[in-house]
C-alpha positions in Angstrom: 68.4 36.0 -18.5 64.9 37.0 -19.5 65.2 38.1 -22.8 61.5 37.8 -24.0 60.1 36.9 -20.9 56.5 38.4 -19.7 56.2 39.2 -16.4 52.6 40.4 -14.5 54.2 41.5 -11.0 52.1 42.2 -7.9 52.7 44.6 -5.7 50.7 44.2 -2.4 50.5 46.6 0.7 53.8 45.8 2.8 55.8 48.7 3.2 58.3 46.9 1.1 56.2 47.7 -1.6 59.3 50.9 -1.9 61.5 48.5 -3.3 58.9 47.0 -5.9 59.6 50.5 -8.9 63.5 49.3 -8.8 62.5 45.4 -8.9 60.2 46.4 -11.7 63.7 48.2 -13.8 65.7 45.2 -12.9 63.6 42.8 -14.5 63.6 45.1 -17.6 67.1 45.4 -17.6 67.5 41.7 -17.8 65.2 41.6 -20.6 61.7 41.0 -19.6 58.5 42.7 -20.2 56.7 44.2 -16.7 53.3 44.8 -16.4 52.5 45.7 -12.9 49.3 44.9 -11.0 48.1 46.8 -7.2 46.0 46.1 -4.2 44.4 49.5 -3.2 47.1 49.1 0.1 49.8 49.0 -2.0 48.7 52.3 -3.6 48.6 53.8 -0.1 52.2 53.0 -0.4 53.6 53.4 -3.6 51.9 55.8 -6.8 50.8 53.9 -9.9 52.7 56.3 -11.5 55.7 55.5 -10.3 55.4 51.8 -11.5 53.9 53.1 -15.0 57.4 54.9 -15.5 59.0 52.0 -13.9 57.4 49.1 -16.5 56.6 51.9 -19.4 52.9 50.1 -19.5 49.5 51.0 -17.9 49.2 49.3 -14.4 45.8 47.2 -13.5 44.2 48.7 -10.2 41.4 47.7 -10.4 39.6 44.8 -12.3 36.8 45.5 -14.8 35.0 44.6 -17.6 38.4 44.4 -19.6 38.8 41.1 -17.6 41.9 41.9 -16.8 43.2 39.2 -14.8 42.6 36.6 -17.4 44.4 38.8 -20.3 46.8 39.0 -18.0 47.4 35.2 -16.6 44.6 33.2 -18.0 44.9 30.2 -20.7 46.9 32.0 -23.7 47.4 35.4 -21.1 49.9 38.3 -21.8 52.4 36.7 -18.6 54.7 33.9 -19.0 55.4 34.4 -14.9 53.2 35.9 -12.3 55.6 37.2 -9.6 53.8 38.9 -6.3 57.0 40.8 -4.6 56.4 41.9 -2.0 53.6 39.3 -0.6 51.8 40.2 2.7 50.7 37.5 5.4 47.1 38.4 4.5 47.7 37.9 0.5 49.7 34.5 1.0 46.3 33.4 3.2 44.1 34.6 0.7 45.9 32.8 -2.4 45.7 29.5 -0.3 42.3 29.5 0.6 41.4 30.9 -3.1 39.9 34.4 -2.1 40.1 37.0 -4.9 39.0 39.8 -3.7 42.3 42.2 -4.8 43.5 42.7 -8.0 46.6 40.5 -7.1 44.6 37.6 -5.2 42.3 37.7 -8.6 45.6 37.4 -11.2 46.9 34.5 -8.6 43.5 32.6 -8.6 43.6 33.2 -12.2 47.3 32.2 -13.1 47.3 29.1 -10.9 43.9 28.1 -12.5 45.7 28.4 -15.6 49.1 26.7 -15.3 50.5 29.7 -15.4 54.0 29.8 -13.4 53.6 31.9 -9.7 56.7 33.5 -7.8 56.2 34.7 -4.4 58.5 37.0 -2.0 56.7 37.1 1.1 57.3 40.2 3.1 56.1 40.9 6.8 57.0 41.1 10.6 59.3 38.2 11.6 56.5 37.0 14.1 53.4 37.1 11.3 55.7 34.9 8.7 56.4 32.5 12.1 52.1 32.3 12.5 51.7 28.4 12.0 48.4 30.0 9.7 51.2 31.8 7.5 53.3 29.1 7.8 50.6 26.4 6.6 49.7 28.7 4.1 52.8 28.9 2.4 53.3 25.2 2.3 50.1 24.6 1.2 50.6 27.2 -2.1 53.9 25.5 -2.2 52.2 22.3 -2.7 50.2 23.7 -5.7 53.7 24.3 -7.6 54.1 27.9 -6.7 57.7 29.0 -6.2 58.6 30.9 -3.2 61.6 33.6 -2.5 62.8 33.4 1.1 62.6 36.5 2.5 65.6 37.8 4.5 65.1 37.5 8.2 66.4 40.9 9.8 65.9 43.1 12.5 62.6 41.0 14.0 61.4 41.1 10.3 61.0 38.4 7.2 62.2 41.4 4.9 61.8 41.0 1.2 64.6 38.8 -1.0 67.2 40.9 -2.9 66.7 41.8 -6.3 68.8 39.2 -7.3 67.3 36.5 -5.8 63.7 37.4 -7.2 65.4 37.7 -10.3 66.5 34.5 -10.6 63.7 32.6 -9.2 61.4 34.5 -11.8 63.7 33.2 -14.7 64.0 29.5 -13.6 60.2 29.8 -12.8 59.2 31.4 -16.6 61.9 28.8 -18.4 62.4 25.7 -19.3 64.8 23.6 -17.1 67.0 20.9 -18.8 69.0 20.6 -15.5 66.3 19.9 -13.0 67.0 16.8 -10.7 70.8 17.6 -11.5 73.0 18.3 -9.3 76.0 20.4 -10.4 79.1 21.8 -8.2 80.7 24.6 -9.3 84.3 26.2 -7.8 84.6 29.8 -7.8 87.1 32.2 -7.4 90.7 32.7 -5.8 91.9 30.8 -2.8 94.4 32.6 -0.4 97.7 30.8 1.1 98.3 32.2 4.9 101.9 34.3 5.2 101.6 34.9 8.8 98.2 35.7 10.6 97.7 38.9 8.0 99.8 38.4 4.8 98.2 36.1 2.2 99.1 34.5 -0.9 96.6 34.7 -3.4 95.9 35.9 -7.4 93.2 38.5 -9.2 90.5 36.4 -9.8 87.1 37.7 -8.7 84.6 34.5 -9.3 82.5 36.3 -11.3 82.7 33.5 -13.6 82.3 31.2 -10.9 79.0 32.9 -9.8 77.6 33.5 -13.4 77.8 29.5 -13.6 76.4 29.0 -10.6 73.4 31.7 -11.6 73.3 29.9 -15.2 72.8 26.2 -14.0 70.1 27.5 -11.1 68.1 29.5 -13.7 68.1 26.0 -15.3 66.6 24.0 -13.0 70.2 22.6 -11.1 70.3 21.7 -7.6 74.0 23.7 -7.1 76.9 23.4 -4.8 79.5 26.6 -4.7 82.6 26.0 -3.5 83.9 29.4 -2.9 86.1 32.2 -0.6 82.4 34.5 -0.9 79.6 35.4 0.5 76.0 33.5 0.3 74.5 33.9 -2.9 70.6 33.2 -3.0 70.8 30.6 -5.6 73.4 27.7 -4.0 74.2 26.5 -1.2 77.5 27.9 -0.4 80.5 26.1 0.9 82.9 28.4 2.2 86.3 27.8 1.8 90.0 30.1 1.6 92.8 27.7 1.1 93.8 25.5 -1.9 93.6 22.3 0.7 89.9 23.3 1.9 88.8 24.1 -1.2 89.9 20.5 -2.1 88.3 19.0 0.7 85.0 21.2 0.1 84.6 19.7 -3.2 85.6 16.1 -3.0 83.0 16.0 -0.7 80.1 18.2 -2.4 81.4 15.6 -5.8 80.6 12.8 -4.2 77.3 12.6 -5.0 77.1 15.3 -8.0 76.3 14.9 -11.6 78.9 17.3 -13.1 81.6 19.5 -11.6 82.6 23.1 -13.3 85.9 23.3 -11.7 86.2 27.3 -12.5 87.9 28.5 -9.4 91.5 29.6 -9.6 93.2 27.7 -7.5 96.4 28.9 -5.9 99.3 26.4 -7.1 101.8 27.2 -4.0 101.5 27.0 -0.5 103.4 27.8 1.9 104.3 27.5 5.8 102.5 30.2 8.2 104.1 31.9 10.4 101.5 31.8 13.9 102.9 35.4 14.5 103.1 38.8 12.0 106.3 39.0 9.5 107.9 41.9 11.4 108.2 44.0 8.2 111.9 46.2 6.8 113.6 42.4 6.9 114.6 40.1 3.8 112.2 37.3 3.6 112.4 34.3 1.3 109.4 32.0 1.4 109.5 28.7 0.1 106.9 27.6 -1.7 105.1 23.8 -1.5 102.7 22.8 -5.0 99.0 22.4 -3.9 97.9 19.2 -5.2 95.1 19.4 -8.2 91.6 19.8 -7.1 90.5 18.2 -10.5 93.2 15.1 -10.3 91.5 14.2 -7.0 88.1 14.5 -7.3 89.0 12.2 -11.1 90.4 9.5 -9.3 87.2 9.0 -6.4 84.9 9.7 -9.6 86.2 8.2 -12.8 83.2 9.3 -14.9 81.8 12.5 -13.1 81.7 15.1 -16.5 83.7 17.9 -15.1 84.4 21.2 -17.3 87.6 22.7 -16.6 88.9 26.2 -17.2 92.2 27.1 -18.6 94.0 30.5 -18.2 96.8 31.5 -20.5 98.9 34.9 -21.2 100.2 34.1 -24.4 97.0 35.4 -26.7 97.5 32.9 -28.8 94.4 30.8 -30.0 95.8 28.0 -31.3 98.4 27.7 -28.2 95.3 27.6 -26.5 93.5 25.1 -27.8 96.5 23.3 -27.8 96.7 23.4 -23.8 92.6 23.4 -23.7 93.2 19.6 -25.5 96.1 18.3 -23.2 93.8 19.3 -20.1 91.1 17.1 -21.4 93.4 14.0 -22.4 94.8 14.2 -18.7 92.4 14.4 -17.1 89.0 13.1 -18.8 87.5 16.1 -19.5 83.8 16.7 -21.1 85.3 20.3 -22.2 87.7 23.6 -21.4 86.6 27.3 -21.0 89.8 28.5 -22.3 90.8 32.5 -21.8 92.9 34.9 -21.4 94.3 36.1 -18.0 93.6 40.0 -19.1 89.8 39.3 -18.6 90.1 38.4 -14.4 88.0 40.4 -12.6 86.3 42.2 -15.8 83.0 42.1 -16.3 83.5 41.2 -19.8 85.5 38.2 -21.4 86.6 36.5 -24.1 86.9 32.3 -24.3 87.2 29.3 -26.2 84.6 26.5 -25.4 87.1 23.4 -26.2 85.5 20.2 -26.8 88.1 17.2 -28.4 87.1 17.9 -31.6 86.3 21.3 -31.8 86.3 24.7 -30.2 83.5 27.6 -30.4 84.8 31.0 -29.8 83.1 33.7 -27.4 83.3 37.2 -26.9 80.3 39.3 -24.3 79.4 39.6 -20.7 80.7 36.7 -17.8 76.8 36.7 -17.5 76.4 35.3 -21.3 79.4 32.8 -21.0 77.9 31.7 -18.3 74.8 30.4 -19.9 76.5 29.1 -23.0 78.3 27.0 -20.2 75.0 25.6 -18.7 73.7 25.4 -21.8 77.0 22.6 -23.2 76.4 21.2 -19.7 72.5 20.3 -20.3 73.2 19.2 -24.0 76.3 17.0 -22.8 74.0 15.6 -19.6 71.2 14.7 -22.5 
């Protein structure tokens, strides 16, 4: 997701500051260069030396004759993204009223001078980041083009984003995005039939492919629905949904106005009739199962030329057969393309596919993460 990515992060003195060493390996791990720049209050909380070990580079503590801040994030600077995580009230102030009198404020003043891109994941007590001051503040930095992380509001306190979010804000902040002003919906995961009040119908997928779409299209510039049994996710707005029927209704109505659907959830085909009380258990039981009707049949016929990408799960193995089945799907149903695998890859964090277009099919074999960006990436070339 960041794989030659440069990011300067700031580390300013909330106690949140704790959280800033495994932020700092997290970016590496998804590729990116750290370089990590203190306030001294930050250093009252957290060693250099622990972010030196964390980003395996020297950390800037102070600014000096070796300019610092504009190697750093000035016109042709070492950063491709200047990400402050955590933020403080009184560092969000500073940045808007252009005071650099921290190393931090400095590299901001410096960045936003320079064009350089500026992520911010405010940090504080829930009644300093409700201060109309803060609150201005923010929306006037805002203003400027800087992108800001919501921070978690828990426990009387605007505690910093996950990981994950920060993450992905620094990636769609330090690329280029193909997909902004589009919106995409994406379907994710298994649906669940009710049995009685706690028996459910349902199958193994885990929407991790659903999410690493959803991630892939965001980190792209998307606007993006998901349509999913799951929790929030900091990069969508979430539609929740459990049956077959409500993740049709979900959809049609998130489609309505989309660009392009990625219908990747797996869909239960059978329904059946709930009992209101629970299946006294030791009995023979027959169930008789109802078809769901097809999400991707429905949302086709109230949007004839919405580009939608299927997915298409098969247990034979066989290439060809899948292809095959891959090209049916998109003659039905007016396809742009088909993610075609195997059902031995649900709930893996690894996979193995066929990107099916009419006239020809790519094959692909790595993480749900990497699929998931070859997908967004067809999607942007096919939107162009």
């Amino acid at each position: 997701m960041l794989e030659g990515v440069n990011v300067a992060l700031g580390v300013t003195g909330s106690i949140a500051a704790v959280k800033t060493v495994e932020l700092a390996h997290e970016l590496r791990r998804r590729g990116a260069d750290v370089r990590a720049v203190m306030t001294d209050s930050a250093r009252g909380i957290v060693h250099p030396w622990a972010l030196e070990f964390a980003t395996d580079a020297d950390v800037v503590t102070e600014i000096t004759g070796g300019v610092e801040h504009v190697s750093l994030c000035g016109y042709d600077g070492w950063a491709d993204v200047f990400v402050i995580a955590p933020a403080t009230a009184n560092t969000v102030g500073k940045i808007a009223a252009a005071v650099d009198d921290t190393p931090v404020t400095t590299c901001a003043t410096t960045a936003l001078g320079a064009g350089t891109p500026v992520v911010i994941a405010p940090a504080m007590h829930e009644p300093m980041y409700d201060h109309p001051g803060v609150l201005e503040a923010i929306e006037t930095v805002e203003g400027w083009g800087v992108d800001f992380v919501e921070p978690r509001i828990e426990e009387g306190k605007a505690k910093i984003a996950t990981e994950e979010a920060i993450v992905c804000e620094t990636a769609r902040a330090a690329g280029e995005r193909p997909l902004e002003g589009t919106q995409v919906v994406v379907t994710s995961g298994a649906t669940s039939e009710s049995i009685d009040p706690v028996r459910v119908l349902t199958n193994r997928s885990s929407g991790k492919m659903g999410r690493a779409v959803t991630r892939s299209c965001y980190v792209r510039g998307a606007d993006v629905t998901l349509v999913h049994d799951g929790e929030a996710v900091p990069y969508a707005d979430v539609r929740p949904v459990e049956s077959a029927a409500e993740m049709l209704a979900a959809t049609r109505e998130a489609a309505s106005s989309a660009d392009v659907l990625v219908s990747a959830a797996a869909i239960g085909d059978y329904t059946v009739e709930a009992s209101n009380e629970k299946i006294r258990s030791g009995q023979e039981l027959t169930l008789e199962l109802e078809p769901t009707p097809k999400l991707i049949d429905a949302v086709r016929e109230e949007r004839p030329t919405l580009p939608i990408v299927g997915f298409k799960t098969e247990t034979s193995g066989d290439e060809a057969a899948m292809i095959e089945r891959a090209r049916e799907a998109i003659d039905r149903t007016d396809l742009a393309f088909v993610v075609a695998n195997d059902a031995s890859v649900m709930g893996k964090a690894e996979t193995r596919a066929l990107l099916v277009h009419e006239n020809d099919a790519a094959r692909y074999e790595g993480t749900k993460a990497g699929l998931g960006e070859e997908i967004a990436d067809s999607i942007a070339v096919m939107l162009a």
